[in-house]
C-alpha positions as CSV (number, residue, x, y, z in Angstrom):
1,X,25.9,1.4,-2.1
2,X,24.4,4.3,-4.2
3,X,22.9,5.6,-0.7
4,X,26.6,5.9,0.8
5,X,28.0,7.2,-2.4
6,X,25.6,10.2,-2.5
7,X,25.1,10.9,0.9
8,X,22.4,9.2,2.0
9,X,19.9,10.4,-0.7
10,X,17.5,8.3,-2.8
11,X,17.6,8.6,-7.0
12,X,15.2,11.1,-8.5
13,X,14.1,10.2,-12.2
14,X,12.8,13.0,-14.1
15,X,11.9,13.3,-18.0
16,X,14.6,15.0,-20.1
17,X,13.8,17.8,-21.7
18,X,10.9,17.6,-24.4
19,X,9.9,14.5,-23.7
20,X,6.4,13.1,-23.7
21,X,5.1,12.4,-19.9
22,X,2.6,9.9,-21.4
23,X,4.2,7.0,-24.1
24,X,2.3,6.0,-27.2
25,X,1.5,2.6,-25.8
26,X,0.2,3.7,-23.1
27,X,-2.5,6.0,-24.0
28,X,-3.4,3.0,-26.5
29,X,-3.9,0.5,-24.0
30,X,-6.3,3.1,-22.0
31,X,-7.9,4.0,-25.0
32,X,-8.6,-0.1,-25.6
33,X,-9.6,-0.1,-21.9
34,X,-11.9,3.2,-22.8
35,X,-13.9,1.4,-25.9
36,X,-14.3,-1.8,-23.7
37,X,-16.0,-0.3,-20.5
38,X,-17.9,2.3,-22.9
39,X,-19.5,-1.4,-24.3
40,X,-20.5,-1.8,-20.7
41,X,-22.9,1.7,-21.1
42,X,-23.7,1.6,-24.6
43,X,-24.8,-1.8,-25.9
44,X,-27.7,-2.1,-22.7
45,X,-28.7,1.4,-23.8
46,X,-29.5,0.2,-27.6
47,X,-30.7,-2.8,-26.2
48,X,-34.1,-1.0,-24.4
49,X,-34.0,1.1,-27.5
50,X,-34.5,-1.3,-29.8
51,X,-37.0,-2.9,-27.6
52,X,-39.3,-0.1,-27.6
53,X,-39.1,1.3,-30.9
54,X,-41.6,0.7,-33.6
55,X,-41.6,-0.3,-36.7
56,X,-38.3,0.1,-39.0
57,X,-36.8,2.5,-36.3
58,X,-36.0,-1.2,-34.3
59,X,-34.3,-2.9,-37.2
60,X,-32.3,0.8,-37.0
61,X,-31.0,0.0,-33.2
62,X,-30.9,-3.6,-33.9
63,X,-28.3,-2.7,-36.4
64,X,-26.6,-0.4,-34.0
65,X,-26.4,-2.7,-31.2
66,X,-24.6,-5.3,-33.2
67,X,-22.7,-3.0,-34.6
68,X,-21.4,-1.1,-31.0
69,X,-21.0,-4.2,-29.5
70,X,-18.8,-5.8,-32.2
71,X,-16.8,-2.8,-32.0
72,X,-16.5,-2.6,-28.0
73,X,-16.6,-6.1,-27.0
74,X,-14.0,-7.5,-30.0
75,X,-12.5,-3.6,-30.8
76,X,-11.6,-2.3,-27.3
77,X,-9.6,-5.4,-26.5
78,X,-8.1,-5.5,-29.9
79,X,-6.8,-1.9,-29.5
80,X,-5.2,-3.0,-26.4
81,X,-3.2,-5.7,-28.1
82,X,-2.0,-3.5,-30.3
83,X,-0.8,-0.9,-28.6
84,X,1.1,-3.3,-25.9
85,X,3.0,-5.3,-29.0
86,X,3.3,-2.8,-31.9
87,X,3.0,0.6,-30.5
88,X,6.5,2.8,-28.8
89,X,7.1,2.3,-24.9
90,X,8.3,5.0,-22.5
91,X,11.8,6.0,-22.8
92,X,14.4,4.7,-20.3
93,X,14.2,7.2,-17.3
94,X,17.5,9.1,-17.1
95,X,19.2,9.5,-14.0
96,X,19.3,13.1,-12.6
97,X,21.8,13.1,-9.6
98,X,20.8,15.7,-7.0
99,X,23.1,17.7,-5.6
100,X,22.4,17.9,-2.1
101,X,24.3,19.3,1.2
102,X,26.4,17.3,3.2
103,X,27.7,18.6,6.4
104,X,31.4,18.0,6.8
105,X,31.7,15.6,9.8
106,X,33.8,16.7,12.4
107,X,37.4,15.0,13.2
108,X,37.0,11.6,14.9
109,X,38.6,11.7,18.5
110,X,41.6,9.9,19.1
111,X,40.4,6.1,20.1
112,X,41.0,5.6,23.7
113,X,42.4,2.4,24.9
114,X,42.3,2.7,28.7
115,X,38.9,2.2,31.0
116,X,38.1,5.8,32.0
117,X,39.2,6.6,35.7
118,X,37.3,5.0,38.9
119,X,34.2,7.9,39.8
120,X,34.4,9.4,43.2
121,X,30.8,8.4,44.2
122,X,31.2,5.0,45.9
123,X,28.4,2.4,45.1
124,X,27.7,1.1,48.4
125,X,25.0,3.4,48.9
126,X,22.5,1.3,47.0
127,X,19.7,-0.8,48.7
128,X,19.8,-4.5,48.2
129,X,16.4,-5.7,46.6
130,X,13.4,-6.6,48.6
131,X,12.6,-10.1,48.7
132,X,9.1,-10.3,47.5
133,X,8.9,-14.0,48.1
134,X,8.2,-13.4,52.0
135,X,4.7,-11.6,51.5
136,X,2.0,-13.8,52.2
137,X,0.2,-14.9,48.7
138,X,-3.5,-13.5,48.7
139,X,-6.5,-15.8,49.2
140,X,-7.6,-17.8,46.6
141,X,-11.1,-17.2,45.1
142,X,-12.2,-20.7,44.6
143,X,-11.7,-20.8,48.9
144,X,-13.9,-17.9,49.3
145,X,-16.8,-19.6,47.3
146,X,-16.7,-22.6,48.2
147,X,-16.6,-21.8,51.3
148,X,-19.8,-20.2,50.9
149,X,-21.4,-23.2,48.9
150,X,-20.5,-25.7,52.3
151,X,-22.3,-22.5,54.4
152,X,-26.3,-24.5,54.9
153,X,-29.3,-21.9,55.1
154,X,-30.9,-22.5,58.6
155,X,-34.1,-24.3,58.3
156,X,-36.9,-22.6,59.4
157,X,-40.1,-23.9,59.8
């Protein structure tokens, strides 16, 4: 219905003025999706470190690897949930109605009721269709070899 009443053109939604292209909960959830994957990276990293370092400096990255993946594995996911349930959604998209060019149709022509008059050409000139079913069918292929299988090799001795 909205196609015929506008002439054939789809809706175009665009952001009133001033408004924010990217909503609040949105750019939380990919920040939650940001921490998570960064846990993916960072905890392996401080993982070899705190395999290799000596001393102190491993109970250091020990500390840190607990510590970045608490925040990544349990944080990331967290920030997510928050920002779908407490933080603000887009705005509902306004409705912008183009204004487009429609060519005025012309006048339809007055509906005829009669069958138009008899053409001058007569249609006795045309050909009748060739029977086909006359034409001999071609040989078969099983014939042809087995014909050849019943052939016997002359015996030479």
């Amino acid at each position: 219905m909205h196609l015929l009443a506008h002439g054939g053109m789809l809706p175009r939604y665009q952001p009133a003025e001033g408004e924010q292209k990217v909503s609040p909960r949105k750019r939380g959830v990919k920040q939650g999706a940001v921490i998570f994957l960064l846990g993916f990276l960072l905890v392996p990293v401080l993982a070899v470190f705190t395999n290799f370092a000596p001393g102190r400096l491993s109970i250091m990255f020990e500390f840190f690897l607990i510590l970045s993946a608490l925040l990544c594995f349990v944080g990331g996911p967290l920030r997510m949930l928050i920002a779908a349930i407490f933080e603000e959604g887009a705005a509902a998209s306004q409705f912008v109605a183009q204004s487009s060019y429609v060519p005025a149709m012309p006048p339809a022509p007055a509906r005829v009721t009669a069958l138009p008059p008899a053409s001058a050409a007569p249609t006795s000139a045309w050909r009748p269709r060739p029977q086909t079913a006359e034409v001999a069918p071609p040989p078969s292929v099983t014939d042809h070899t087995t014909q050849l299988l019943n052939k016997s090799e002359p015996e030479t001795e």
